[in-house]
N, C-alpha and C positions, 0 to 999 in steps of 0.2 A: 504494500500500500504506500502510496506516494506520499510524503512528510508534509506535514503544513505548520503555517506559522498559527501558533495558538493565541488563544486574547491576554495581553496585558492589561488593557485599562476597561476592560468591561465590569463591574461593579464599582471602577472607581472613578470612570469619566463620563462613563451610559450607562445604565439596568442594563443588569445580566439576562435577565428574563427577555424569554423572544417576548412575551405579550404584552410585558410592561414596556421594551424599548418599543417594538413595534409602533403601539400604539402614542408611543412619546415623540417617532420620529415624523406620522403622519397627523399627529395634532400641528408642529413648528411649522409643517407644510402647508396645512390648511390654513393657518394663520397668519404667513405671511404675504403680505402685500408687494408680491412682485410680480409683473406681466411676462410673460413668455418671449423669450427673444432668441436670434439663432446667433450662439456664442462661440466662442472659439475655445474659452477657459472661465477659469473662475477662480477668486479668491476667498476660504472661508476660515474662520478660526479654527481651533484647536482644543480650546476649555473646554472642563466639564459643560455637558450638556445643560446643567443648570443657570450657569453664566454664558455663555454661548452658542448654544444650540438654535433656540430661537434669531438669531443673529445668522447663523450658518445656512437658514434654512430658505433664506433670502435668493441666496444665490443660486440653490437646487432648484429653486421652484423656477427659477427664472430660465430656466435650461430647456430650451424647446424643441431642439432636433435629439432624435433619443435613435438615429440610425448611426452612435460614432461605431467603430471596432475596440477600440479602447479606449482608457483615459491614464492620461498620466500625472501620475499621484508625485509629487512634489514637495517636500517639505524638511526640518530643521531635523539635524543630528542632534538630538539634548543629550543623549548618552555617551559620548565622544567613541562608543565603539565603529569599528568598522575605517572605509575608506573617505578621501575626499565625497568622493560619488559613490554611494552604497547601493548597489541594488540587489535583491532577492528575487529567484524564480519560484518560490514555495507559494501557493496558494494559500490564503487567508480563513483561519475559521472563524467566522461569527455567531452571535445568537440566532440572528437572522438566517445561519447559511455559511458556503464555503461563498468566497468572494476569487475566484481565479485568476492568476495570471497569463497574461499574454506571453508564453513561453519560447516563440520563436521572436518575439521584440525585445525579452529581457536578452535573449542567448545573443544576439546581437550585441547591444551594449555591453555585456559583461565582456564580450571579445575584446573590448576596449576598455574598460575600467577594474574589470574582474568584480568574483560577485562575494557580496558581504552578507552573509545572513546574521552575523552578528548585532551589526549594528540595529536589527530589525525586529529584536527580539523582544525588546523592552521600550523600542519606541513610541509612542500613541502618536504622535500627529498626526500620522496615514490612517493607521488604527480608528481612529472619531470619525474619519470620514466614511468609513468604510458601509452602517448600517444607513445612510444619506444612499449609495450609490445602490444597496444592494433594495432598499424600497422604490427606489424609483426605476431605476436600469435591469430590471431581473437577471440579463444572462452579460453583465459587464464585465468586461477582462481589464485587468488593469496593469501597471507598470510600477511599480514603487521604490519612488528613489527618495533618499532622505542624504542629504550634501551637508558640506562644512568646508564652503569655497572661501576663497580669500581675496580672489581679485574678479575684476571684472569681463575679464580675458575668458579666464576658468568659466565664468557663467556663457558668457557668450557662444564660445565653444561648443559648449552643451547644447547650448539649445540650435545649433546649426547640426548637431549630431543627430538630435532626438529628429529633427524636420528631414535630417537626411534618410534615417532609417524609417522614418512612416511614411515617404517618398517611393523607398526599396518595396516595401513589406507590402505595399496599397492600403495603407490602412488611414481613416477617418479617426482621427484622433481629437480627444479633448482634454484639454489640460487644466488639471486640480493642482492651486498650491493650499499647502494646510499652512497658516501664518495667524497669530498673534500681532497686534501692534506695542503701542508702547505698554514697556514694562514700570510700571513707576514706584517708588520705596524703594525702604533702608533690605527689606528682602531680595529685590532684584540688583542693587547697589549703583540706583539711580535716584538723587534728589537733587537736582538741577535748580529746582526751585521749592517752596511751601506755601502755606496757606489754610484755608478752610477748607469744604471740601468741592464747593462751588467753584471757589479760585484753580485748585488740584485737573475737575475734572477741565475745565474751561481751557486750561494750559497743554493738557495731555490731548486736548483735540487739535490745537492748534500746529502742535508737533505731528501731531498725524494726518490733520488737514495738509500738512505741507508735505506730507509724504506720497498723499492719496494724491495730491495733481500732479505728483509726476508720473503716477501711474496712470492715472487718466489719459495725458498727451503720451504714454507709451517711449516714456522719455526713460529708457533704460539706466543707460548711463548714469544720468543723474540724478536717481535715484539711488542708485546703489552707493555713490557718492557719500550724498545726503544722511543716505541711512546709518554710515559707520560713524553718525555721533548718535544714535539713537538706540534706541532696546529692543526694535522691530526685529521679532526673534528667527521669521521668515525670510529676509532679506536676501541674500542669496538666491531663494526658490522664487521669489518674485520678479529677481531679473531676471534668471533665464525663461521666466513664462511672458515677461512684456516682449522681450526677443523675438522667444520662439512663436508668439500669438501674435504679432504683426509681422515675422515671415508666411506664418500661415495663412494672413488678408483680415487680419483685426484692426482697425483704424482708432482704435478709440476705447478705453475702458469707464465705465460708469460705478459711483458708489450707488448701492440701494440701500446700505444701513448701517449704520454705525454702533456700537453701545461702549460702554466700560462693566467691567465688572463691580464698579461702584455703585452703580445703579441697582441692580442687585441685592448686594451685600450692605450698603448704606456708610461704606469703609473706605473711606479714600486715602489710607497711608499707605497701604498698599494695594495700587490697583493694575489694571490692564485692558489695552483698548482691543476692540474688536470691528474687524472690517467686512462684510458683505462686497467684492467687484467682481465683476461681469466685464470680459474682454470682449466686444462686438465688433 
């Protein structure tokens, strides 16, 4: 029997339970308020479901061509295992279900980066997204790379890699980054500024407001720039999806919603922001 990657963060970042997640993944869908558009990618948080779910769900819903062959899962190395570019061909178990790999697009890539199942073992960013793809997409293959790039170069790269190979393969691709914005507090080991909590959150949008338009104008570069004075813990996975989503004929990325984990929790000493975008 073929190995799969098992759940790390299922009772800790979503119900374990298929009925409770199930039903917790198709409430955030119903609920939010996004129109249907034909996307290239998307970017959604990473938090528990209770802090960002509803925020992530933004973007799923917003996803109207549902003919891709795969998607490509994108997101932050937090456990420093594994390579620059991690990827695994192990299939995903969830509550939900197995979530499959695109095993002749991973074997690809890994010919050039080689393959980490380490780093993937204890990851969740890809992990969170996973009961989003398998409620809506029933037979989705995906690709899951979780990076710890350093220059702009390395992202770039990538993403003329990934465009090369779904070129080779024929395949309709769409790309998932899993990203967090700003991280703010004495916990993440950012206090730039203080205040109240109105002050707090007011500041932490305006850091991210100035993140979000450059990803909006698909301004790569400068974003990535931008980003290494910030906490935006995705950074990396988001430049090479502004890249690779405006080689693929993306002109333009949209925010659909914003939150902080402040909102929430009612705690702004330590908080963190949350993005909903849509590459169109």
């Amino acid at each position: 029997m073929e190995e799969v990657r098992k759940p790390a963060a299922a009772g800790k970042y979503y119900p374990e339970g298929k009925k409770e997640l199930s039903s917790s993944v198709k409430k955030y869908i119903y609920c939010a308020d996004a129109r249907k558009r034909n996307v290239y990618g998307i970017i959604a948080p990473h938090a528990g479901y209770a802090y960002s779910g509803e925020t992530a769900a933004y973007s799923y819903k917003a996803i109207n061509n549902k003919s891709f062959d795969c998607f490509i899962l994108l997101g932050p190395n937090h456990t420093g295992y594994g390579n620059k570019i991690s990827i695994t061909s192990k299939n995903f178990e969830t509550p939900l279900g197995i979530v499959e790999t695109d095993k002749e697009f991973c074997s690809e890539l890994i010919k050039k980066c080689g393959e980490s199942d380490d780093a993937h073992a204890y990851e969740h960013c890809l992990e969170v997204q996973l009961p989003f793809i398998a409620s809506i997409f029933k037979k989705a293959k995906i690709v899951p790379i979780v990076l710890s790039l350093d220059s702009y170069s390395e992202c770039t790269e990538l993403a003329k890699e990934l465009e090369k190979t779904a070129k080779k393969l024929k395949r309709k691709i769409c790309v998932i980054v899993s990203s967090d914005f700003t991280h703010y507090g004495p916990v993440y080991g950012f206090v730039p500024f203080s205040g109240n909590s109105g002050e707090v959150k007011k500041k932490m949008h305006e850091i991210d407001r100035k993140a979000i338009s450059f990803i909006e104008q698909l301004k790569s570069k400068e974003f990535f720039e931008y980003s290494k004075n910030t906490t935006i813990c995705g950074a990396p996975a988001i430049a090479v999806a502004i890249e690779l989503c405006r080689r693929l004929g993306s002109k333009k990325a949209s925010l659909l919603k914003y939150t902080t984990s402040g909102e929430i929790s009612g705690d702004y000493s330590n908080a963190v922001g949350y993005a909903s975008i849509v590459f169109e």
